[in-house]
Phi, psi and omega in degrees: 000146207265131161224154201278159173273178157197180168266182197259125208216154163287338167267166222232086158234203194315151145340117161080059240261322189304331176264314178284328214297293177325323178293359175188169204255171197293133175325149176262191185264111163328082185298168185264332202218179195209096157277130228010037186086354171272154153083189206305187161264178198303189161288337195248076198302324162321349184221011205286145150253164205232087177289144207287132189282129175298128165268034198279125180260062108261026165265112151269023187248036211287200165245136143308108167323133171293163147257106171312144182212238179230126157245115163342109175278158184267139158322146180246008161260161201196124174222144171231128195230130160306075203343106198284347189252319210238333200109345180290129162250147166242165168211159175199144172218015180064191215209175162179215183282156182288163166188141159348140219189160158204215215253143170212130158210026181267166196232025149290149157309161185087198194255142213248162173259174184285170208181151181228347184297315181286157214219114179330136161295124189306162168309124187282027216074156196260160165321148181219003140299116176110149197263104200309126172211221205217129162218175166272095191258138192283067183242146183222110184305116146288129207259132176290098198289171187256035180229127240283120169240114210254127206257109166222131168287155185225141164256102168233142201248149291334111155010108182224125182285339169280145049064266201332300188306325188273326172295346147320299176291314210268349135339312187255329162311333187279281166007283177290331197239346164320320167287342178255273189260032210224354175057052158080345182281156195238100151331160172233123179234152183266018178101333193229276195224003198255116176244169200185109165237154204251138199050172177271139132273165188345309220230156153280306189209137187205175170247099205260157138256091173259097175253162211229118146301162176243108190284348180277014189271320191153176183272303196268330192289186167292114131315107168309133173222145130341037197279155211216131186244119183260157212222141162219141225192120161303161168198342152178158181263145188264168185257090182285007193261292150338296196319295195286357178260337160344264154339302186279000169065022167272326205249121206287286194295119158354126147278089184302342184293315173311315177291338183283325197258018183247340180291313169296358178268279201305326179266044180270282187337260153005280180310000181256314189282355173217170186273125190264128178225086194054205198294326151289153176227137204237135149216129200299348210270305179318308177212164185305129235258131148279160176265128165274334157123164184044037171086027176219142173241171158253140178263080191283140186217228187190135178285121174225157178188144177234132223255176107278116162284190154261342189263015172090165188337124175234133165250130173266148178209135153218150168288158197206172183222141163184173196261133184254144171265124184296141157277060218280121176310108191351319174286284202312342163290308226282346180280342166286282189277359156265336208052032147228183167284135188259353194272001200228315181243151179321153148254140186284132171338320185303298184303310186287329153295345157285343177250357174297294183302324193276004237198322197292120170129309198278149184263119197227137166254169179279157183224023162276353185252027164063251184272346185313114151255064198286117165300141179204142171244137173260131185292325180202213197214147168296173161242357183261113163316169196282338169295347177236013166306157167186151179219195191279198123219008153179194208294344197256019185050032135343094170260155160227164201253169190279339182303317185257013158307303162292341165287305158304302197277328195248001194061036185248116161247136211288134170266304179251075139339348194249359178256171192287172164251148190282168157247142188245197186029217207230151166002273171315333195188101187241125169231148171286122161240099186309142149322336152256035191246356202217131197215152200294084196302168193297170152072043208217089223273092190314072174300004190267182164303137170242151171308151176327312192285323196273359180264324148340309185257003185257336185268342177292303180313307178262027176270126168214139186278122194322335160315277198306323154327306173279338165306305151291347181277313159322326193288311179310321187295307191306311170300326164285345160024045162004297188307335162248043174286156202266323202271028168253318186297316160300019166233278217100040173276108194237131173230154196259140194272036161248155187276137179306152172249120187214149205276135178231192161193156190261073200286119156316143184265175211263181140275145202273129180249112162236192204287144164322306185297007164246162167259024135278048189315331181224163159206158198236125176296138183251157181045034196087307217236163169195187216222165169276357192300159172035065192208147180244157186267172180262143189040098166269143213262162182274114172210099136325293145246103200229188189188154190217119186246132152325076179280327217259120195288348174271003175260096154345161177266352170272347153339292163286334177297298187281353187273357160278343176269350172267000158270332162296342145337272186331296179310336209254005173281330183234061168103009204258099145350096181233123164321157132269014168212126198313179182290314186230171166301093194336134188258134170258175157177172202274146187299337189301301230268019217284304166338297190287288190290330190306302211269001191268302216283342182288320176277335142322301209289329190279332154313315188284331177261022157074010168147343200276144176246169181296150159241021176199157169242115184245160166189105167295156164245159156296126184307298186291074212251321169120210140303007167295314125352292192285340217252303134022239181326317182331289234264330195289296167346307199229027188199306191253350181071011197240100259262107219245149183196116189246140179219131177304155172312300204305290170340300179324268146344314155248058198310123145251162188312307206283328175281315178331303190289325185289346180304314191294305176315327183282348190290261195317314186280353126005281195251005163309145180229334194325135161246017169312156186256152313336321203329091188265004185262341185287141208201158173223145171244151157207160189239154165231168171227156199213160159328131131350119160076349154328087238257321205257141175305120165259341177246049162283325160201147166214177190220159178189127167318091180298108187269053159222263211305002197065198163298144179231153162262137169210205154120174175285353173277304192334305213280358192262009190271308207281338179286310188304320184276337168305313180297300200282329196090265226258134159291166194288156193255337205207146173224128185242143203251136169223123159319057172248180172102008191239162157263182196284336186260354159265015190259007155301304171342274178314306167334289195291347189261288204289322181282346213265333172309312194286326195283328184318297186304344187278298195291307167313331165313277177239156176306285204287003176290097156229090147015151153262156209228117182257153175220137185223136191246130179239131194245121162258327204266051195230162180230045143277141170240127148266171227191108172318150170292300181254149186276328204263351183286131170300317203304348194254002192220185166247175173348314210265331197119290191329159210278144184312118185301139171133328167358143181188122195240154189197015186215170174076278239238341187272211196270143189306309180249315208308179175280057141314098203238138149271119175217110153288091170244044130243187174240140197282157178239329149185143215093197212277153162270152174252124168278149175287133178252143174249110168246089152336083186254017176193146172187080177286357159283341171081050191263150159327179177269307167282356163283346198245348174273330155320297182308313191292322185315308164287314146354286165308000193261340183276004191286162210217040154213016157189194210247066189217130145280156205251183188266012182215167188288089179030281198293332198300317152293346204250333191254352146283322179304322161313308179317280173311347176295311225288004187286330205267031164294318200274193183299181214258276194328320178294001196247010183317287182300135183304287203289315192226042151051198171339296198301319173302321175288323170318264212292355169273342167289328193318136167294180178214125168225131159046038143116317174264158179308160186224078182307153242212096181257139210301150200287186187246105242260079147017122186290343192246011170299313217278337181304310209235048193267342197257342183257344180281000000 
């Protein structure tokens, strides 16, 4: 395993210690009081508050003020996994759709109340490491208008629950009252209870009568209309004045309202012209529709959002993708999506439930009524073919069937009978639609799992090469052609159609210490990567006894034999012990039979070895295995105890060096035990399981009443604290949290939940033990991109287009004061690259811009499973892995849901007893699992 060098010192503080120790000043003495919002908490940490900050703008270590935002539902494993030598921490709680948030800032245990005293650390100054050079971000200065912008609640009677519907009504109120009673002003409405004009109109409050045809009834027939009582009410003016000292770093706290109505100003167009999906707007139009297969197409659209910079309003715009339902006639989906003819043979229980799931939900209109297109979303599937349907037709129960109703009423004949009818409406009142009487309406954006194949063909669509990308993000601007939009123009909004120009720097990669006993000892990575030749690992683990089982029915068994004996090669080239023959003879056995072989090849092997258990597992798979893979990891993990390393058919067959070696590196730190100082790559982890949408780690520390021991303290900092010093002797001198899985609008929340844990968990060791404590929150999920200045220089970009790992932006485009980064530290292999963004939201370490930036940088070059840096910081990646391992603890029937699998669904069982959720908690992990569980 690749480690940075330094020198050798008995002290165990930071990563990388000859470049940070200078980036921040040295721990301290634990203090009694917490002066300007820095350094420990009182003495008594169990009771610590977050004391009010001098707002003194020459304190420059000041705290940032909260701000309302968005919030993020959570994962529903939460892992954290720890530096085993230094104090870094990662933690993931996942990430998901947005929803309204607001302010928490006591700093008990439990949901903390709001609060304004804390205040984010301001920017230490921007960086000065590294070689300056210029790219390009897809951000567009937006000119900050000068004009009042007024706030009105809206009321609409009867209650109307669609988006759609209400933006309609208030359509045709515009339509009719612009020129009269609304005085010329041209509105911005957000879809719900928010209307936003550039000046006040006439009136404070006034009462509209809107009536709304319904245009799906037909062309020629009698139309449905509608009436409707809109009710509008002043309610406040926003402070562009806030706005602009803001931007401009005089002002601490965010005016979100102001940022909210230039962001709703700006999507007005775009929601009329395209189908808007959360912050996209998606149209078959932007580019030609792909087929994804089973009746799904992709869609391409473009992410839009307006930012505060430091160069002042940025509309960030990125390209997006997604899966759409063709719109397509109902048979011909469903023959799409069974993949057979459906006109001729019955359907199987099997089909119907499949078309159930895939149908339920979706909006299909009718085509029997020549124009009446009357709209219906379907609720279910018949269990009956449509010949044998029949229903009431009037009070003496008068049945008629459904074939002859449509015949009668509509002159229409059901041709294929034999097949189910969709059902529309609700239970209590269900009507029958034949399947071929029906077509999918359009623009109806698909949310359920897409399949291996249909994700496959969705990533060749959104793979675009940073050339081609920027090229398209320019297109999009143009198109959208901001300058004459009528609502960006009544607000005095101007955005400018070139990609921001920023100032960057190309931060070095660290050099690599690998074992004296190779004839490579050090190597310095070029462009991100390097390679195992001629390189030995530093402490290379020992594997003795292992064993290897066969799923796959196209691998022979010599097949498999030599591809094991040529990863024990591998292994012993690059530093490992490697037996080169297993305990038993390679076991073949059926993927079904996973169980069976499993717990059959462990107890062979633990007989023949007289009471000693395997330290390896090998297991080909089938590419294609299904559950098989989590079903695996399940059983080995959390039952057998047993350290597992799985490799595809395809690997098999085609062996390479290069896959060899990388096999060998997750092989060693697997079964590695060594903690030595240097060895700086090594973390220990734990998974919890949590509530559904659940944002803050709850079992970061809890107490809990013993009826022996009294209160006892526990939780995942706690035990990782108490793990750190067993390995180590000594508690961490310094502690650094990297954060992943939060939006910008929980991150008081978490901070104030999660920092007040970590010091609880700290004060539970020893009373006066508080650390000094960095907390770094890490974002993937953001759509800013960079962009070589020029495309055509090699020298600026790598193999891929992309801009050169280590890149790093910290101006312009990042936050007007706070402590903010932009960092690419890999290298792309295809598409655009997404750089991580890092926000400093606590920091008693002092650290410089270039120290905390360095530090991440070097950092990504230690991940240990493969010869690449990666594109996010070790713990942090090591503890998504984790997250994602923990779904396939739970049963096989449970692995269902796309973002966390089992686990997600695990936590939708949860019960409510006397008022609370009641979680389902994940099985319990084999003591020699938990060490090396993010690496396997």
């Amino acid at each position: 395993m690749p480690i940075r060098q330094m020198k050798e010192s008995s002290e165990q503080h930071l990563v990388i210690k000859t470049q940070v120790q200078s980036s921040m000043n040295p721990p301290q003495k634990p203090s009694k009081t917490v002066q300007n919002g820095k350094g420990p908490p009182p003495q008594d940490p169990r009771n610590a508050k977050f004391q009010p900050h001098d707002p003194s703008p020459g304190k420059s270590r000041g705290r940032r003020r909260g701000r309302r935002g968005q919030k993020s539902t959570s994962s529903e494993v939460c892992t954290v996994s720890r530096h085993r030598l230094d104090g870094v921490v990662g933690v993931e709680n996942g990430s998901g759709s947005l929803e309204n948030g607001g302010h928490v800032c006591d700093m008990e245990m439990g949901f903390p109340s709001s609060s304004k005293s804390l205040r984010f650390p301001i920017r230490p100054g921007q960086g000065q490491a590294g070689v300056k050079c210029i790219v390009k971000a897809n951000h567009f200065f937006a000119e900050l208008p000068d004009k009042d912008l007024n706030q009105y609640d809206v009321t609409i009677t009867p209650e109307v629950v669609s988006k759609t519907v209400n933006r309609a009504i208030m359509a045709e109120l515009v339509r009719l009252y612009k020129e009269s009673d609304l005085g010329m002003r041209l509105p911005a409405y957000d879809g719900r209870k928010s209307l936003y004009t550039a000046g006040e109109l006439p009136f404070t409050s006034k009462e509209f009568k809107i009536k709304l045809v319904d245009e799906d009834d037909g062309i020629n027939g009698p139309k449905r209309e509608r009436e409707y009582n809109v009710a509008i009410k002043f309610v406040a003016r926003a402070d562009l004045h806030h706005l602009g000292q803001f931007l401009a770093g005089r002002r601490a706290d965010a005016p979100q309202e102001a940022l909210q109505i230039l962001d709703i100003v700006l999507r007005e167009l775009s929601t009329k012209r395209y189908c808007p999906v959360g912050r996209s707007f998606f149209s078959p139009d932007i580019r030609t529709p792909q087929r994804l297969g089973d009746g799904l197409e992709s869609w391409c659209g473009f992410y839009q959002s307006i930012r505060p910079t430091q160069m002042g309003l940025s509309l960030n715009i990125d390209m997006s993708s997604a899966a759409f339902i063709e719109p397509l006639p109902v048979i011909e989906f469903v023959a799409q999506l069974l993949g057979k003819d459906i006109l001729l043979r019955p359907l199987s229980d099997s089909d119907r439930i499949k078309i159930k799931k895939a149908l339920r939900g979706v909006k299909v209109e009718v085509t029997h009524r020549g124009n009446v297109r009357r709209k219906y979303r379907i609720s279910g599937l018949t269990t009956q073919p449509t010949r044998e349907l029949v229903f009431p037709v009037d009070d003496h129960s008068t049945m008629k069937s459904v074939v002859e109703y449509f015949q009668e009423m509509y002159g229409f004949t059901i041709q294929h009978t034999h097949l189910p009818c969709l059902q529309v409406g609700n239970q209590k009142k269900a009507s029958y639609l034949p399947m071929e009487a029906c077509k999918i309406v359009g623009g109806q954006r698909y949310t359920k799992r897409l399949n291996e194949r249909q994700i496959t063909a969705l990533l060749k669509v959104t793979c675009q090469r940073p050339k081609d990308m920027e090229n398209d993000i320019l297109q999009t601007v143009q198109h959208n052609a901001y300058d004459e939009d009528p609502y960006a123009k009544e607000f005095g909004i101007k955005i400018s159609e070139k990609l921001a120009s920023v100032e960057a720097r190309i931060l070095p990669a660290p050099w690599l210490k690998y074992h004296d006993a190779g004839k490579e000892k050090d190597c310095l990575p070029q462009v991100g990567q390097w390679n195992m030749r001629n390189k030995k690992m530093i402490n290379g683990s020992t594997v003795s006894r292992w064993a290897c089982i066969n799923f796959s029915r196209s691998v022979q068994e010599n097949v498999a034999r030599g591809f094991c004996s040529e990863l024990a090669q591998m292994c012993q080239v690059s530093g490992m012990e490697f037996n080169p023959e297993p305990v038993i003879p390679i076991y073949t056995a059926k993927p079904e039979h996973v169980e069976k072989a499993l717990k059959h090849v462990y107890h062979v092997s633990t007989n023949k070895l007289k009471g000693k258990e395997l330290e390896l597992l090998l297991a080909i798979l089938p590419d294609n295995n299904g559950s098989l893979y989590g079903d695996l990891k399940r059983i080995c993990e959390t039952d057998l105890g047993l350290i597992s390393q799985c490799c595809l058919t395809k690997h098999v067959f085609k062996i390479s060096k290069q896959y060899l070696a990388n096999v060998s590196l997750k092989i060693n730190v697997k079964v590695v035990a060594s903690q030595d100082w240097p060895e700086v790559t090594k973390y220990a982890g734990l998974v919890c399981a949590q509530a559904h949408r659940q944002e803050l780690i709850q079992d970061l520390y809890k107490t809990w009443q013993d009826p022996v021991r009294g209160p006892v303290s526990g939780g995942m900092i706690r035990d990782l604290l108490v793990s750190f010093r067993k390995a180590t002797g000594q508690k961490p001198l310094r502690i650094i949290f990297y954060r992943d899985g939060v939006s910008e609008g929980q991150f008081y929340q978490v901070l104030l939940y999660e920092l007040d844990a970590i010091r609880k968990a700290c004060a539970s060791l020893e009373p006066n033990y508080q650390p000094p404590v960095t907390f770094v929150v890490v974002q993937k999920r953001h759509h800013t991109r960079l962009f070589a200045n020029n495309h055509n220089n090699r020298s600026s970009t790598d193999k891929s287009g992309n801009i050169l790992p280590g890149t790093v932006v910290d101006s312009k485009i990042c936050h007007p004061t706070e402590f903010d980064f932009y960092l690419c530290s890999h290298a792309g292999i295809q598409g655009t690259s997404r750089p991580a963004h890092y926000h400093v939201l606590w920091d008693e370490n002092n650290f410089t811009a270039d120290g905390i930036q360095s530090l991440t940088n070097n950092l990504c070059y230690t991940y240990a499973r493969c010869t690449r840096s990666v594109s996010v910081v070790p713990p942090a990646y090591y503890a998504h892995l984790a997250a994602f391992r923990a779904r396939f603890y739970m049963e096989p029937d449970m692995q269902e849901n796309p973002s966390c699998g089992g686990v997600r669904q695990a936590s939708s069982r949860a019960t409510r007893l006397a008022g609370e959720t009641v979680v389902r908690p994940l099985p319990a992990l084999k003591e020699n699992v938990k060490k090396v569980m993010f690496y396997c």
